[in-house]
C-alpha positions, 0 to 999 in steps of 0.5 A, a space after each residue: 728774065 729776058 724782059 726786065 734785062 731789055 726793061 734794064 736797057 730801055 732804063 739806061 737808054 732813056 736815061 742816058 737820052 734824058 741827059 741828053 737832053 738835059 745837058 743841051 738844055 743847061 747849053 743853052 741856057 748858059 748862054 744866056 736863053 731862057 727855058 721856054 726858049 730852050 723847050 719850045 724854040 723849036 719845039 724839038 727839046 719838048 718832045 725830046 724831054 717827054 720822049 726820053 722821060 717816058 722811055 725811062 719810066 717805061 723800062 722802069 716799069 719793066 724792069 719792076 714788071 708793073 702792068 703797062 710798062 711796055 706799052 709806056 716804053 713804047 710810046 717813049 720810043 715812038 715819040 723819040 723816033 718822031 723827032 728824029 722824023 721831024 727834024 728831018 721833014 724841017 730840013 735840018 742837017 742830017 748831022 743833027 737828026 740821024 742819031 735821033 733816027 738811029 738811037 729811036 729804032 733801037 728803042 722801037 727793037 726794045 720795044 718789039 723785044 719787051 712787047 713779045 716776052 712773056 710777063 713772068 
């Protein structure tokens, strides 16, 4: 039971981390760049995008306790926290990364949680 509220969790947080980063995307658009720009530009908004869809399709998966779903969690997780790692390493304002930092380390506890449940 324990599993599926961390897997509920991991769903809402990669969730609300994908509209995140859909709403910074549509930003950007709107004043006029183009999505390849947008995505790729640096390639920050790629692996935001990536890393927040996995991470929702991992907590989904929990959450409907489907093989796998930890691990597809995890990974999410880890490519989130990566780019938190990574725009600090370019030099970026702390301001900009270190709720990226934050917000990934509190899906790798998520992570840790779901991975050592027991499947019931």
């Amino acid at each position: 039971m324990l599993r599926r509220v961390a897997g509920l969790v991991m769903l809402g947080l990669g969730a609300w981390l994908a509209w995140g980063a859909l709403e910074a995307i549509l930003a950007f658009t709107s004043r006029g760049g183009d999505i390849a720009s947008a995505l790729f530009e640096p390639p920050t908004g790629i692996i935001r995008v990536v890393s927040t869809f996995v991470m929702t399709l991992g907590g989904l998966m929990v959450l409907l306790g489907t093989r796998f779903g930890a691990t597809v969690s995890t990974v999410g997780s880890i490519l989130f926290i990566l780019l938190g790692g990574l725009m600090a390493v370019s030099g970026a304002d702390s301001g900009l990364w270190m709720d990226e930092v934050l917000f990934g380390l509190g899906a790798i506890a998520l992570s840790v949680l779901i991975l050592t449940l027991r499947r019931a």
